[in-house]
Backbone as a chain_set.jsonl record, in Angstrom:
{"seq": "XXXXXXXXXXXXXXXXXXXXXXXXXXXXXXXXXXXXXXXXXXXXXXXXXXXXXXXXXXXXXXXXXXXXXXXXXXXXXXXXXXXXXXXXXXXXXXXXXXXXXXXXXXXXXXXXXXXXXXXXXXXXXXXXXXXXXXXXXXXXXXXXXXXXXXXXXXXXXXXXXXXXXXXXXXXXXXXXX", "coords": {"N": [[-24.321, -3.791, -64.655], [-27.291, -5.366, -63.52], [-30.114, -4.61, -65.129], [-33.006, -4.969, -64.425], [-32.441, -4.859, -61.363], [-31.159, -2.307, -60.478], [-33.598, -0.517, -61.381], [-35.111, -1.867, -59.571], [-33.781, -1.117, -57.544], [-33.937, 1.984, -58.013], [-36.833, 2.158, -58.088], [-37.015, 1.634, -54.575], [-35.362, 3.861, -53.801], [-36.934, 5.876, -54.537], [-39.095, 5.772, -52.988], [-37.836, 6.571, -50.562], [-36.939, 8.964, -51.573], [-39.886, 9.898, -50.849], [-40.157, 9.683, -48.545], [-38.611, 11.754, -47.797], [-39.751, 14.1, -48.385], [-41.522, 14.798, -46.186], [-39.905, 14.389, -44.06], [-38.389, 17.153, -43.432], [-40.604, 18.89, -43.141], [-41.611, 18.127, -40.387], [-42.192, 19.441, -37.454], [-40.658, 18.506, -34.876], [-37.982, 17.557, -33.2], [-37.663, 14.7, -32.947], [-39.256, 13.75, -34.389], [-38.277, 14.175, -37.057], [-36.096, 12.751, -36.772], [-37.479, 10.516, -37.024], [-38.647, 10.119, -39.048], [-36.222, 10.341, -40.99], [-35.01, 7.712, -40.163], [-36.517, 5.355, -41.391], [-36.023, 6.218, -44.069], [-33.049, 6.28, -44.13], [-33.213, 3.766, -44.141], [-34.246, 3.016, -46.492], [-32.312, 3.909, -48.175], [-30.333, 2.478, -47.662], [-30.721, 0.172, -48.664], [-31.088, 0.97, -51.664], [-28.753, 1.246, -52.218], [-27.055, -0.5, -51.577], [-27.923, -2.454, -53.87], [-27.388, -0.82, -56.259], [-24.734, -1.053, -56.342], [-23.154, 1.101, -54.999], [-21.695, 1.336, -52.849], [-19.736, 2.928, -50.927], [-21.797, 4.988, -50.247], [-23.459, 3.266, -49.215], [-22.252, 2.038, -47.287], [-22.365, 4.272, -44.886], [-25.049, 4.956, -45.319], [-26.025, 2.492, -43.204], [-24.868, 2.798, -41.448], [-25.933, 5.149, -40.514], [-28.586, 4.754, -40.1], [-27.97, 3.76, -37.498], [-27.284, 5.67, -36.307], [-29.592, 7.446, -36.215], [-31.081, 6.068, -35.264], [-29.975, 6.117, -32.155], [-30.142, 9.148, -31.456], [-32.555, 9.44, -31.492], [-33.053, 8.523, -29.074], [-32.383, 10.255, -27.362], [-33.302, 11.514, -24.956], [-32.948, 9.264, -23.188], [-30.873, 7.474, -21.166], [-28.848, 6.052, -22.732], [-28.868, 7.546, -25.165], [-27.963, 9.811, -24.193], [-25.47, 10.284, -23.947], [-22.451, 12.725, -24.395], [-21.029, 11.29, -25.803], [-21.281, 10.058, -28.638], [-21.522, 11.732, -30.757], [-18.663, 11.992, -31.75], [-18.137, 9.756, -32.131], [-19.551, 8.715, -33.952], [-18.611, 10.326, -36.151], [-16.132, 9.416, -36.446], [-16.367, 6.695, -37.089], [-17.721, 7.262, -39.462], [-15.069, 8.312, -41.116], [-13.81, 5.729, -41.124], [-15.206, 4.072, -42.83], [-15.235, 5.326, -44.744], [-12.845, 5.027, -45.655], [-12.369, 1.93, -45.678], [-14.206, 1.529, -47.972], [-13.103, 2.393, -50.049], [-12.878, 3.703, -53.095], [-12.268, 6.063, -55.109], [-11.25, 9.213, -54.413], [-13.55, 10.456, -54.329], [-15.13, 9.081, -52.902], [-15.367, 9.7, -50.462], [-17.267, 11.437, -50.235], [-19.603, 10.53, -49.19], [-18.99, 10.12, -46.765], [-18.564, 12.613, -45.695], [-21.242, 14.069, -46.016], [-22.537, 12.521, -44.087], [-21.253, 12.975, -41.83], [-21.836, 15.544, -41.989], [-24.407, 15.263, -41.588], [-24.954, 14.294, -39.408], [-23.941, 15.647, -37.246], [-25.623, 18.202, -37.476], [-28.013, 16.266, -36.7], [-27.664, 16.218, -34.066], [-28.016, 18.324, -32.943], [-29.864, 20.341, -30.927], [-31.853, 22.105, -32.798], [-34.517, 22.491, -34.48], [-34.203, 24.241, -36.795], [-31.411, 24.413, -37.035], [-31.124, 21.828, -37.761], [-32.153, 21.373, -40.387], [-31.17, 23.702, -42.086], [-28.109, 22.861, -41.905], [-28.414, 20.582, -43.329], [-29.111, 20.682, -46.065], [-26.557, 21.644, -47.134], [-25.042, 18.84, -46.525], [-26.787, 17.587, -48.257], [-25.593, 18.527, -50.878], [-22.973, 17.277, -50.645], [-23.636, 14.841, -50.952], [-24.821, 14.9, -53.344], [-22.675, 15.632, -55.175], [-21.401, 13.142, -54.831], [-23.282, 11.343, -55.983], [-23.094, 12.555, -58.837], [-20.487, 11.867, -59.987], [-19.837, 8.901, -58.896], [-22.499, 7.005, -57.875], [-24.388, 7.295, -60.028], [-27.456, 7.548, -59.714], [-30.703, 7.963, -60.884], [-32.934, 8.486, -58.919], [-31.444, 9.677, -57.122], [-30.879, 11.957, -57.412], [-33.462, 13.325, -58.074], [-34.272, 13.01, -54.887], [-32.611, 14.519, -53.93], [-32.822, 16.655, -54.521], [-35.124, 17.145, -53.348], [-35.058, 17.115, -51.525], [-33.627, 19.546, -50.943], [-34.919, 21.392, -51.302], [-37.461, 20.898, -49.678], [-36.327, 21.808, -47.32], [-35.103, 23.913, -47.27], [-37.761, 25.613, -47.841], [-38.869, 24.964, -45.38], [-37.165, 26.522, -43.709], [-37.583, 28.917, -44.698], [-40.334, 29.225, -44.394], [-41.541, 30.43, -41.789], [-40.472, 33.284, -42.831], [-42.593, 34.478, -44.141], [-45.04, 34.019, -43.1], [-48.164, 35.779, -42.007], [-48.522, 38.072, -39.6], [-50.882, 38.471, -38.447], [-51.555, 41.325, -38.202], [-51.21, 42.402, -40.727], [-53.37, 43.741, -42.072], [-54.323, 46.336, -41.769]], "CA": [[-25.32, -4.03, -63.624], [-28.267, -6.227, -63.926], [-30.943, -3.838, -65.677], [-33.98, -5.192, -63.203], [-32.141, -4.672, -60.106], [-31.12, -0.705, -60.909], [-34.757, -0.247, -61.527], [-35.917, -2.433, -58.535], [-33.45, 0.034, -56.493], [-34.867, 3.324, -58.254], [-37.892, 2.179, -56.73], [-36.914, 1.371, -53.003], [-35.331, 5.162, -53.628], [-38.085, 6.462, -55.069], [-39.641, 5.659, -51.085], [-37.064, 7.334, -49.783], [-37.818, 10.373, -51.797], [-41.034, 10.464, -50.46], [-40.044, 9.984, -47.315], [-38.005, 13.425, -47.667], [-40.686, 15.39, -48.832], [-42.069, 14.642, -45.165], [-39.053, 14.519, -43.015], [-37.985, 18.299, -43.306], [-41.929, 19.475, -42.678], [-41.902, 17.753, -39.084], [-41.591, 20.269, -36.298], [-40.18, 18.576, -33.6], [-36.679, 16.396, -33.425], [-37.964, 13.677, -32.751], [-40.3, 13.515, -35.982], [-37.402, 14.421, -37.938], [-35.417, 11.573, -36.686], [-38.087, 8.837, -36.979], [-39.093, 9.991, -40.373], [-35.02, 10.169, -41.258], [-34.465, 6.273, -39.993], [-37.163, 4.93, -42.494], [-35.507, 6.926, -45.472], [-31.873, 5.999, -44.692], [-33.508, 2.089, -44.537], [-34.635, 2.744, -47.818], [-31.59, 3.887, -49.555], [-29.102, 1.472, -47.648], [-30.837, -1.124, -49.884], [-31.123, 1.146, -53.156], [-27.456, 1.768, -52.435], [-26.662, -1.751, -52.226], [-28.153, -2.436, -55.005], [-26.46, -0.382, -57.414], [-23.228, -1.36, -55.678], [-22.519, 2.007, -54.645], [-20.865, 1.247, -51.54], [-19.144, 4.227, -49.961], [-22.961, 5.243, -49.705], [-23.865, 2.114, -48.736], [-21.982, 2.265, -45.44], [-22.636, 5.689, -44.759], [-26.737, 4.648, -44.498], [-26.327, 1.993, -42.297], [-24.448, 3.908, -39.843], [-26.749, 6.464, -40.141], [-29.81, 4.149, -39.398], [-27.865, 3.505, -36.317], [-27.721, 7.213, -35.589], [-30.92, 7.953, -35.925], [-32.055, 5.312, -33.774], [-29.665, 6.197, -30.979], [-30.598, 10.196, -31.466], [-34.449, 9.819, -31.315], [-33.166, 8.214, -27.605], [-31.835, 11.411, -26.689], [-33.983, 11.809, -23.585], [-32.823, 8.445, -22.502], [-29.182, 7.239, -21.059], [-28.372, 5.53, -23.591], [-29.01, 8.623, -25.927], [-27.599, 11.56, -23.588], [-23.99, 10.969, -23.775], [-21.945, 13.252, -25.497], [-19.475, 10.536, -26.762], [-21.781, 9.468, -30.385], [-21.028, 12.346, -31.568], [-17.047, 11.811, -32.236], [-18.027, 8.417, -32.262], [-19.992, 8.57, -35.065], [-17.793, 10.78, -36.73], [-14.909, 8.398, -36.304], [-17.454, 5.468, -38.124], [-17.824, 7.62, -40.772], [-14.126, 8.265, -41.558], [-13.332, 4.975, -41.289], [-16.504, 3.485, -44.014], [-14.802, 6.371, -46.309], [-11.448, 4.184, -45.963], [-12.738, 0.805, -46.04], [-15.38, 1.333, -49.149], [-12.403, 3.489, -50.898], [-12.316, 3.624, -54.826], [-11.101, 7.349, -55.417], [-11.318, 10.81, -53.959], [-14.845, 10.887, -54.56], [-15.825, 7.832, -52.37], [-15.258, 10.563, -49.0], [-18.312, 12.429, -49.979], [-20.6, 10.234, -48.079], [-18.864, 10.614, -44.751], [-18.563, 14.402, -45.648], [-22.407, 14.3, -45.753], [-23.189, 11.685, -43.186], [-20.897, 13.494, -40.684], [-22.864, 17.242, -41.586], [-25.734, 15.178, -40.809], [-24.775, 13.717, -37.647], [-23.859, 17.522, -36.597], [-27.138, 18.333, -37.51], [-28.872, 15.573, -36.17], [-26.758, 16.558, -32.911], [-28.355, 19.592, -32.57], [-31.404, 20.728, -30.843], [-32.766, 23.446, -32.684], [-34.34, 21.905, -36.014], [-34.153, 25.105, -37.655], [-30.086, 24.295, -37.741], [-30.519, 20.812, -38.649], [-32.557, 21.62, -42.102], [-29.639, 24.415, -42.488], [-26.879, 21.843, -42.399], [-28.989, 18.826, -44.148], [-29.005, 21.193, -47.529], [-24.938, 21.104, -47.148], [-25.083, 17.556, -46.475], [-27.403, 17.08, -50.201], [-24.696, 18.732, -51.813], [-21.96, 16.746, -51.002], [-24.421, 13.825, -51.714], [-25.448, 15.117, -55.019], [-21.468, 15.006, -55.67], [-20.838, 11.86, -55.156], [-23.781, 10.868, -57.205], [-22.96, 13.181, -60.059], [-19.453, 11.152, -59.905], [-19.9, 7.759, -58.785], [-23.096, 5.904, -58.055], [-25.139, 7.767, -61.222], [-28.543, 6.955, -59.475], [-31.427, 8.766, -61.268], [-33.868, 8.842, -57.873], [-30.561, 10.331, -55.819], [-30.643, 14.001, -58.206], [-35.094, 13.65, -57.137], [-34.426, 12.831, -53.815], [-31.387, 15.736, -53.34], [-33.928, 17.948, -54.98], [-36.704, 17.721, -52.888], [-34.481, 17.633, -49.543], [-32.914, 21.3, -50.658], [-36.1, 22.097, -51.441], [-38.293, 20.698, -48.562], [-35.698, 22.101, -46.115], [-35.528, 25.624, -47.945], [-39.206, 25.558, -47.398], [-39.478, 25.08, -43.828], [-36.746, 27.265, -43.158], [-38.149, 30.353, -44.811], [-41.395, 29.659, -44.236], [-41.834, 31.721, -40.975], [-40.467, 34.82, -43.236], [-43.863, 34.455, -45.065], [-46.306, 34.057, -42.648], [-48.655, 37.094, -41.717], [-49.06, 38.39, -38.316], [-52.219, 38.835, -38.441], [-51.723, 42.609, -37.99], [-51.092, 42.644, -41.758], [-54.829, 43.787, -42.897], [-54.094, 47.66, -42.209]], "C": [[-26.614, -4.513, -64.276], [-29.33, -4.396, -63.967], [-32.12, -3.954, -64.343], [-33.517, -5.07, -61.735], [-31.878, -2.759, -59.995], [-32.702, -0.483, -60.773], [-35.924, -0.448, -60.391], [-35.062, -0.671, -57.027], [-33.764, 1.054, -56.376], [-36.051, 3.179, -57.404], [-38.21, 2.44, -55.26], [-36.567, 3.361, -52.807], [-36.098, 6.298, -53.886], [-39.007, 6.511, -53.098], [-38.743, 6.575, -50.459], [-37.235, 8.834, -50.095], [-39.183, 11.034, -51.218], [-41.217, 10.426, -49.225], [-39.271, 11.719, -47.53], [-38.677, 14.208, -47.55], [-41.478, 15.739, -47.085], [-41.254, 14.974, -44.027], [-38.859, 16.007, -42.476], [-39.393, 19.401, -42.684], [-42.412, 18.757, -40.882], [-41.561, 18.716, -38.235], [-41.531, 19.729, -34.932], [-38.782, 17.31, -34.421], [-37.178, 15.178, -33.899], [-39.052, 13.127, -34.327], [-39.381, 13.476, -37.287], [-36.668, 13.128, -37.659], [-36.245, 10.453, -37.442], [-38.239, 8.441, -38.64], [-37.102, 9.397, -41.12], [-34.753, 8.279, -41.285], [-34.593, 5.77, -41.385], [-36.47, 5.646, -43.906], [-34.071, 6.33, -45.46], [-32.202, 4.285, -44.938], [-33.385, 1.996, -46.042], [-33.317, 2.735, -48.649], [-30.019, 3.34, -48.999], [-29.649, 0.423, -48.618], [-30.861, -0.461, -51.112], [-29.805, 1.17, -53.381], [-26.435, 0.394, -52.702], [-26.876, -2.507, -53.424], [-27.84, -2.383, -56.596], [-24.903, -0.503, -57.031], [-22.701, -0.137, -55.316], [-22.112, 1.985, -53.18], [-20.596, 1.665, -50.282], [-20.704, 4.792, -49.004], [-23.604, 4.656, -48.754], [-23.548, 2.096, -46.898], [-22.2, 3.18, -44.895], [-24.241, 5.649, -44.377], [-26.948, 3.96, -43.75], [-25.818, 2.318, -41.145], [-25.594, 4.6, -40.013], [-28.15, 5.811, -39.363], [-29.665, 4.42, -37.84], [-27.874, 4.756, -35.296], [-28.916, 7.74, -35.201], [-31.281, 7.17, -34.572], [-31.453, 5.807, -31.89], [-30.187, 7.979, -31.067], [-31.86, 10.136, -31.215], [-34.247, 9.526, -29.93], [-32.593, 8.998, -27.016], [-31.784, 11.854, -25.353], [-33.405, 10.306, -22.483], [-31.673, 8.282, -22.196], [-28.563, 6.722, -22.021], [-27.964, 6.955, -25.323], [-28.279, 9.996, -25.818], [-26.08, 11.326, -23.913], [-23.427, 11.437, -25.156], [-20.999, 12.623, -26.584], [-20.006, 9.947, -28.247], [-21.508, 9.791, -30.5], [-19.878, 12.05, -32.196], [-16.899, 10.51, -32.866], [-18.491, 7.813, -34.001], [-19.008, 8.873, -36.884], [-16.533, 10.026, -37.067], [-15.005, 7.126, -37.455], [-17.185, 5.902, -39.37], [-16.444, 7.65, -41.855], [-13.85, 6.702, -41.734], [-14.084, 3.877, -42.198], [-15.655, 4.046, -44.783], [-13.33, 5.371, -46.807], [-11.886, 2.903, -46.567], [-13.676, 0.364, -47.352], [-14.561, 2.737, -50.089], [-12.201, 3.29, -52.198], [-11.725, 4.464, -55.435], [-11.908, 8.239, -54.416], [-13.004, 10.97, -53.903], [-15.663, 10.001, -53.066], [-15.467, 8.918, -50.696], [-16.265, 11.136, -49.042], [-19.742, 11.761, -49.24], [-20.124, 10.169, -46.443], [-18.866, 11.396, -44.962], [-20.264, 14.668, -45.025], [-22.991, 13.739, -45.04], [-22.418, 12.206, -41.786], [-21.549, 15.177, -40.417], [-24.147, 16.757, -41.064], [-26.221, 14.882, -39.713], [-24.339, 15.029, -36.599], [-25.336, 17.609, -36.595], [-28.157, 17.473, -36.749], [-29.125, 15.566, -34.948], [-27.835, 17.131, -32.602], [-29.325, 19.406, -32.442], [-32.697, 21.012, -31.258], [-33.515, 22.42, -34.377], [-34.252, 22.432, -37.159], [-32.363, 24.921, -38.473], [-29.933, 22.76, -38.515], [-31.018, 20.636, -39.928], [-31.405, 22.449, -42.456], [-28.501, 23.524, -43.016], [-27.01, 20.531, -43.482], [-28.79, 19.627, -45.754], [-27.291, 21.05, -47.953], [-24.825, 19.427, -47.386], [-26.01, 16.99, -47.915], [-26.375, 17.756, -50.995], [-23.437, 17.635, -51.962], [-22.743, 15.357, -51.582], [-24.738, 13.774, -53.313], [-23.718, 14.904, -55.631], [-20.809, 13.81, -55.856], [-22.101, 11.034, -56.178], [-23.707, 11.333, -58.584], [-21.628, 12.212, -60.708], [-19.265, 9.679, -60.102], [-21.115, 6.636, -58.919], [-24.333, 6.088, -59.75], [-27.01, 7.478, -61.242], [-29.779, 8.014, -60.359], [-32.273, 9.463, -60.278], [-32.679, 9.559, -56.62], [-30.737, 11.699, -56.619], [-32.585, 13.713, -58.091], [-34.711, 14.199, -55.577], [-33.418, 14.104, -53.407], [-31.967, 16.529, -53.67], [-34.568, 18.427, -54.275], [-36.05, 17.647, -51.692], [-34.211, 18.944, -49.52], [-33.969, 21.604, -50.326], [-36.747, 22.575, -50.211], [-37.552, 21.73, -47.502], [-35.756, 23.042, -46.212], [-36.492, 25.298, -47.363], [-39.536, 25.83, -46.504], [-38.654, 25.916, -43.298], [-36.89, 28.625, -43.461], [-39.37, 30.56, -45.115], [-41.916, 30.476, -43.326], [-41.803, 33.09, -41.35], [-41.568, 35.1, -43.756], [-45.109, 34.593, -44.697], [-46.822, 35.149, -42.137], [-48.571, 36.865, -40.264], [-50.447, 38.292, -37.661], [-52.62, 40.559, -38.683], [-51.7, 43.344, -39.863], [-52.44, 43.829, -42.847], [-55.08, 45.569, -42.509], [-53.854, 48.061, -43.334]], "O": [[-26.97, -4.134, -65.392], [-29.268, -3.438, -63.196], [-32.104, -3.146, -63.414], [-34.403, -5.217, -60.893], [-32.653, -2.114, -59.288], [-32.946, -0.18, -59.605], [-36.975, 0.158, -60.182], [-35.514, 0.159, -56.239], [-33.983, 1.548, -55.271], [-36.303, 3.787, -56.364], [-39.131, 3.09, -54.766], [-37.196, 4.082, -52.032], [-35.902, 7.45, -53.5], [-39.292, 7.477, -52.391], [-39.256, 7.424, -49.73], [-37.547, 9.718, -49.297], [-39.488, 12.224, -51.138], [-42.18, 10.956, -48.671], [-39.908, 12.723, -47.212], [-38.502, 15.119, -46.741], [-41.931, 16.861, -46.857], [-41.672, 15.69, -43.117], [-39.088, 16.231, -41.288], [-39.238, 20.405, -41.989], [-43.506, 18.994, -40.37], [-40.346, 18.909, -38.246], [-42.126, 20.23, -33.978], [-38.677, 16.655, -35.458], [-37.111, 14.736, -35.046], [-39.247, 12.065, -34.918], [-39.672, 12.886, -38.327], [-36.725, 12.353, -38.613], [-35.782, 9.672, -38.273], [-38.111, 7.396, -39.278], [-36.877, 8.287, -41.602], [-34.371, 7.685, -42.293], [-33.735, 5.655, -42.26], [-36.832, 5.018, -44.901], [-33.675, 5.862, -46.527], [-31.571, 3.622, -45.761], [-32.695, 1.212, -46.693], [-33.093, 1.925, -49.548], [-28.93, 3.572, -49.524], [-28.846, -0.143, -49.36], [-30.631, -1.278, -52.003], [-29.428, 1.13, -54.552], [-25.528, 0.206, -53.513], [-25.965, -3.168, -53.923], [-27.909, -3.142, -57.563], [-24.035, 0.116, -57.647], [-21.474, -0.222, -55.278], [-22.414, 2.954, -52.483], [-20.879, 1.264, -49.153], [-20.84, 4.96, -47.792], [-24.163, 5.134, -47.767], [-24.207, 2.123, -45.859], [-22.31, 2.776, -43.737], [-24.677, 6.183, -43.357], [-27.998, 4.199, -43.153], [-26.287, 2.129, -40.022], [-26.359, 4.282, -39.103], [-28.648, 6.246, -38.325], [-30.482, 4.936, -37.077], [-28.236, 4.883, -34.126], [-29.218, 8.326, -34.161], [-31.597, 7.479, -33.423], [-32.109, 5.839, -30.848], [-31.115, 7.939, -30.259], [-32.267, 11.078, -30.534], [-35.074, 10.09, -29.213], [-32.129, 8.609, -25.944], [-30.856, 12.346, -24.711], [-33.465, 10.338, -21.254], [-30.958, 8.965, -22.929], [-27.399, 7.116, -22.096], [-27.042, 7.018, -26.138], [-28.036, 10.877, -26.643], [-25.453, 12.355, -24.161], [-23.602, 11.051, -26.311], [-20.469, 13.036, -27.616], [-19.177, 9.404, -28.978], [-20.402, 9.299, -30.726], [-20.031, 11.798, -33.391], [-16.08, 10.121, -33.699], [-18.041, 6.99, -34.799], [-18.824, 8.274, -37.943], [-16.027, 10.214, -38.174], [-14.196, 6.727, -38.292], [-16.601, 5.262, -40.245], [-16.493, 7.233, -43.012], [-13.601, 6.501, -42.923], [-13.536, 2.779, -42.286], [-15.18, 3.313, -45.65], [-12.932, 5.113, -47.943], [-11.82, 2.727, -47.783], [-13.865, -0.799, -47.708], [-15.114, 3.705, -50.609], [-11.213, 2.612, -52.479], [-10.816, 4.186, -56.218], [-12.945, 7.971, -53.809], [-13.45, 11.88, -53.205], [-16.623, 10.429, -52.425], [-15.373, 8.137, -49.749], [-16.594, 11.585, -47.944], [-20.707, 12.417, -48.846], [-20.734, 10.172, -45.373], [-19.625, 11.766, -44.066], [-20.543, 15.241, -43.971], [-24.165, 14.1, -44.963], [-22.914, 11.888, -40.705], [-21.713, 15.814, -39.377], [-24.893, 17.414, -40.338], [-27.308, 15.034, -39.155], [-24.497, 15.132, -35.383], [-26.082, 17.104, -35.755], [-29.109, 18.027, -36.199], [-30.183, 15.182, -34.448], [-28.687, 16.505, -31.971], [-30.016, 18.688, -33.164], [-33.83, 20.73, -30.868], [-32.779, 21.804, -35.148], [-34.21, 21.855, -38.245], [-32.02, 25.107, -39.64], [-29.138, 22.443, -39.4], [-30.456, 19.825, -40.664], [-30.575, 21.899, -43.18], [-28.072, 23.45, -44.167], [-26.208, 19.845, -44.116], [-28.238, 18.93, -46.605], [-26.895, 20.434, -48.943], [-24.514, 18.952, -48.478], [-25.71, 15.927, -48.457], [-26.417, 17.309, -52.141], [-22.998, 17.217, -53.033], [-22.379, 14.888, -52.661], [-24.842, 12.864, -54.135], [-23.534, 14.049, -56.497], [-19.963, 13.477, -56.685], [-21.765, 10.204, -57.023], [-24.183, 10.642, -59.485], [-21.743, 11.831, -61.872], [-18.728, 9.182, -61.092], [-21.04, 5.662, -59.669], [-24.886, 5.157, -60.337], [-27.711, 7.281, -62.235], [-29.362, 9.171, -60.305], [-32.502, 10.666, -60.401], [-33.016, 9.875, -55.479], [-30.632, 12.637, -55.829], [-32.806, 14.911, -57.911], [-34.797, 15.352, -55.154], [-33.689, 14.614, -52.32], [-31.713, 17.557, -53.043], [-34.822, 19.628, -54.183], [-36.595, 18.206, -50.74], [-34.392, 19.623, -48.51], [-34.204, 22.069, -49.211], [-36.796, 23.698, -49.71], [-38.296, 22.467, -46.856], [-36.451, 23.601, -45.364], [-36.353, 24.669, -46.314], [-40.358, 26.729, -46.327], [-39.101, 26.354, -42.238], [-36.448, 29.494, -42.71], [-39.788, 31.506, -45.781], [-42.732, 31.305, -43.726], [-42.483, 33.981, -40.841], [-41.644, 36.316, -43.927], [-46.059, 35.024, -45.35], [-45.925, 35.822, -41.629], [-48.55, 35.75, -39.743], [-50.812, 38.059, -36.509], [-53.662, 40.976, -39.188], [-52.077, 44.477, -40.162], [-52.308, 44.413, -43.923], [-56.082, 46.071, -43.016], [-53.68, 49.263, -43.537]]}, "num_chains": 1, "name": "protein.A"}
């Protein structure tokens, strides 16, 4: 792989990292989605890039998720049929962008995230998104060998940890007895 293109892609993922650090600190869906779009933009092109593929298809579906999820409230958004639908997408990227056994771990993690993304509450979809960086971090430990994908899987556990046990932390106020 061309040396300046790897480096140009670190970059674009390097954005995407810093979109993360942001995404998981939004408290409402809808913030979580919008921020989400802009991040999978970013690393369908770092992913193309480094020719990693499997990934590759796996973010541009997902763009398309997001965008139809943030329209939740709208008809186009309410029906229950993405879900399966999506799910369906995903299996069938894992086939079509198949090199070995490994090349499934971005629908593994693009279908926990489309669960997650599903869901209401956003307390479950940081829960499931830390699942969903693992199987990610596997297929980059494996296949695409990106340096800004083991940042960026870092600071999603992290971020998401974070917001999900930050309520255990905060005082009452009644604390000062």
């Amino acid at each position: 792989m061309n040396d300046t293109l790897y480096w140009i892609a670190q970059a674009i993922g390097g954005i995407a990292v810093v979109t993360s650090l942001i995404i998981y600190q939004r408290k409402t869906r809808k913030g979580i989605l919008a921020f989400k779009v802009l991040q999978d933009v970013c690393w369908l092109t770092h992913y193309l890039l480094i020719a990693a593929f499997s990934a590759a298809a796996t973010s541009g579906l997902c763009i398309c998720r997001g965008l139809i999820f943030y329209h939740s409230d709208k008809k186009i958004g309410k029906s229950a049929i993405w879900l399966p639908i999506f799910l369906c997408l995903y299996a069938v990227s894992a086939i079509l962008t198949w090199k070995n056994a490994f090349s499934i771990f971005p629908a593994i993690s693009s279908s926990l995230s489309t669960v997650a993304f599903w869901m209401k509450d956003p307390r479950h979809t940081k829960a499931i998104s830390i699942a969903a960086s693992l199987c990610t971090l596997t297929y980059n430990i494996t296949q695409a060998h990106s340096l800004i994908v083991y940042v960026g899987v870092s600071f999603t556990i992290l971020s998401a940890t974070a917001s999900l046990l930050t309520p255990f932390f905060k005082r009452t106020g009644n604390d000062n007895e």
